[in-house]
N, C-alpha and C positions, 0 to 999 in steps of 0.2 A: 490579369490586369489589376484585380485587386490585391494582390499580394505585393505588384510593383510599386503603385499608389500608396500602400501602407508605409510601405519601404521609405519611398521619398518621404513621408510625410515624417516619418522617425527620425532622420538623419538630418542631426546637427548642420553637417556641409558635406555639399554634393563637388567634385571636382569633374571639371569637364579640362575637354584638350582643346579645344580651340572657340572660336565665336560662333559659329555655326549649331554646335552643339550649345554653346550658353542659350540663343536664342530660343532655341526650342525645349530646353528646359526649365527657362523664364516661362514661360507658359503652363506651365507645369505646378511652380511651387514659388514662394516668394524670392524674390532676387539674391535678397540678404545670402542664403543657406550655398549661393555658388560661387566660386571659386576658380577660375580656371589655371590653368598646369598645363603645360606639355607636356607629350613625351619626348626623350629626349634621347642621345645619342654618346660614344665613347669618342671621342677625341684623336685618345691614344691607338686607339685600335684601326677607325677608321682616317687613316693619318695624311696629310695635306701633302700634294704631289702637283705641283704644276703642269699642267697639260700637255702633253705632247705637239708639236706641228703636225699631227697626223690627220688622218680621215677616217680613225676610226670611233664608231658609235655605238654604245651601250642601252639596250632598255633590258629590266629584270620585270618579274612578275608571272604567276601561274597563263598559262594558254586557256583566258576562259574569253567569252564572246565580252565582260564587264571592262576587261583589261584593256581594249581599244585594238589590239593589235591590226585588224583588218585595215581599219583607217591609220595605224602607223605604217602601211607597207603600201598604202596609196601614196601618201607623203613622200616615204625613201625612193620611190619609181619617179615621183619630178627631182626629188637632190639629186638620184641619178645621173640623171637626165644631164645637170648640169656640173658633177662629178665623180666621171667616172670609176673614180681608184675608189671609192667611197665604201665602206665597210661595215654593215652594223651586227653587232654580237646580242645573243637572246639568249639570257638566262633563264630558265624556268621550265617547268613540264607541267601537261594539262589534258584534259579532255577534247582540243581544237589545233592537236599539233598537227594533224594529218591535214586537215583543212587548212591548218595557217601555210604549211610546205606546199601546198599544193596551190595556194594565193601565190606564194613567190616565184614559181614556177610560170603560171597564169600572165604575171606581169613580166615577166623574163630579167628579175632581181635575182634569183637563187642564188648566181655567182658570186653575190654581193653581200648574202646571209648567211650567219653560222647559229646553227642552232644548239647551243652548248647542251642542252636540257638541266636539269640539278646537279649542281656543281659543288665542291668545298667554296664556304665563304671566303678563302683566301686567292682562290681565283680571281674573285667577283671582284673584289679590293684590287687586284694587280689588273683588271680591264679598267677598273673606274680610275688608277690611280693616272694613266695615262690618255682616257678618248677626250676627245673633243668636244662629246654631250653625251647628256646622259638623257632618253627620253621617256618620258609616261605618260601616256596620252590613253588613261581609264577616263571609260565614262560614269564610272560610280566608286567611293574609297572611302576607307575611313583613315583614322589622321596616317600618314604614309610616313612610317620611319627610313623606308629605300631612298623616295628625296633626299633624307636629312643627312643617311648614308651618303650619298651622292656627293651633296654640299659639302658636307665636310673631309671627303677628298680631294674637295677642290676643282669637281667636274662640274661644270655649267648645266644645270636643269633644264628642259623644255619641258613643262607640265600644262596639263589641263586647269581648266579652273572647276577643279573639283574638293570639296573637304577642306575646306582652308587653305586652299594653294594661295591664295593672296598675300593669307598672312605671312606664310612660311616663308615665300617667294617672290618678292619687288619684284617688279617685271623690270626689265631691263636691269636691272643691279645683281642679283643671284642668281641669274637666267630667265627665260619668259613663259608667259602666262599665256595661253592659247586656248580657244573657246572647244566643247569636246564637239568629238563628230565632225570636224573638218580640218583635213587633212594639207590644205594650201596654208596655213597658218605656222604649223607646224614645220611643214619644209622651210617656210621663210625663214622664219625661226633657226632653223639648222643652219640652211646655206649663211646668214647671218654670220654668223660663227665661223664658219668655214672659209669664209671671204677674209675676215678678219681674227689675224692672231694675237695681234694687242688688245682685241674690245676681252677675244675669248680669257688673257690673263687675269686681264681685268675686273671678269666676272667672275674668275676661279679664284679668285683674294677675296673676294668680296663675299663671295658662294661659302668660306672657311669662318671668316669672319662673322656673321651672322651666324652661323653655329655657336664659335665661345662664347656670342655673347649672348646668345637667347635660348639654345636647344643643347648646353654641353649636362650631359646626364649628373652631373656634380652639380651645378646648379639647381637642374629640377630637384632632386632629392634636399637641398636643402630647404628648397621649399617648400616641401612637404613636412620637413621636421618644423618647419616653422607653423605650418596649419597645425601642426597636432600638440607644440606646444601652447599654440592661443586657445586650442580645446580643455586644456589640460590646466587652465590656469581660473 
C-alpha cells in the first residue's frame, strides 16, 4: 500500500476509464493529476451489421459465479416462455460450466442454449453481427470492452448497471440498463426488442454511433498523445 501511495503521489497524471473510477481516485490524490480516457475499440474490425429479424441472442464472458449467468437463464426461462423459437449462444469457458448446463437443464431451456465454449474471435463477430441482443448481466466488471465490441456491431446491449454501464450505455438509446441480480428486468428488456424490430434498428444505429463518436480506439489514442504532449511541453 505504501509503494502504491508513493506511486500516486509521483505521477504527474493519473488516467482513469470512466467516472466510477475518477471518484474513487479523487479521494485518493488531488483532482487536478486525473484525467479520464476510455478504452476504446476497432471499428474496422468490429464492423456495423444491422441486426437480423431473428431470435437469436448473444451473451460472451468466462462461466464464473461474477458473470451473472444463473440470473441470465432465469430471465431467458420467462422470454421463453413468451418466445418459443428463441435462441441464445454462450461464448466462454469457466470453472461453472457444468453447473450452468445443468441450470438449463433444471429450467427445461437447454434446447434453447448453445454452449460454444472458447471460440475464434471471428465467430464471436459473425453471432454479434446478426442477433437481436447482446446480454451481460455481471454482477461485478471492470470497464467491459465486449459491450463496446457489441455496440459497435450494431447489436443492442442489455447490461447491468455495473462499471460505468451508464456512461457507456443510454438506456433506451444503445440498449438498456438493468439493476444486477434480477432477472425480470432483463427479460423485459429482451422481449422488448423482440417485440419490436424498428425500436431494435433503431438502437443498432444508434448502439454504432456512439462508438465513432466516443469509444473508436483512433480517438482514444489521440488523446493520449495529447496528454503526453501537455506533459512534455
Amino acid at each position: 500500500m505504501d509503494l502504491f501511495r508513493r506511486t500516486l503521489d509521483a505521477a504527474d497524471r493519473i488516467v482513469v476509464v470512466d467516472q466510477e473510477a475518477y471518484e474513487m481516485y479523487a479521494d485518493l490524490v488531488d483532482e487536478s493529476k486525473l484525467r479520464t480516457i476510455p478504452l476504446g475499440v476497432d471499428p474496422d474490425v468490429f464492423e456495423y451489421s444491422e441486426p437480423d429479424d431473428s431470435q437469436e441472442l448473444v451473451a460472451i464472458g468466462s462461466l464464473r459465479e461474477r458473470k451473472g449467468y444463473d440470473i441470465l437463464f432465469e430471465a431467458f426461462d420467462q422470454i421463453q416462455e413468451e418466445y418459443p423459437e428463441v435462441h441464445l449462444h454462450v461464448f466462454g469457458d469457466g470453472p461453472l460450466e457444468d453447473e450452468l448446463v445443468a441450470q438449463t437443464k433444471r429450467l427445461d431451456i437447454d434446447e434453447n442454449v448453445t454452449f460454444h465454449g472458447y471460440v475464434d474471435q471471428s465467430i464471436v463477430r459473425e453471432h454479434l453481427s446478426r442477433a437481436r441482443a447482446f446480454i451481460h448481466p455481471s454482477r461485478s466488471e471492470g470497464f467491459s470492452l465486449v459491450r463496446l465490441e457489441a455496440m459497435s456491431s450494431g447489436c443492442p446491449v442489455v447490461v447491468t448497471d455495473v462499471s460505468g454501464a451508464n456512461e457507456m450505455v443510454r438506456d433506451g438509446k444503445e440498449g438498456f440498463v438493468v439493476p444486477i441480480e434480477s432477472p425480470e428486468p432483463i427479460a423485459d428488456a429482451v422481449t422488448t426488442l423482440l417485440s419490436d424490430y424498428e425500436l431494435t434498428k433503431q438502437i443498432s444505429r444508434q448502439a454504432r454511433h456512439r462508438v465513432e463518436e466516443k469509444y473508436d480506439w483512433r480517438k482514444i489514442a489521440e488523446e493520449y498523445l495529447d496528454l503526453y504532449r501537455s506533459l512534455s511541453t
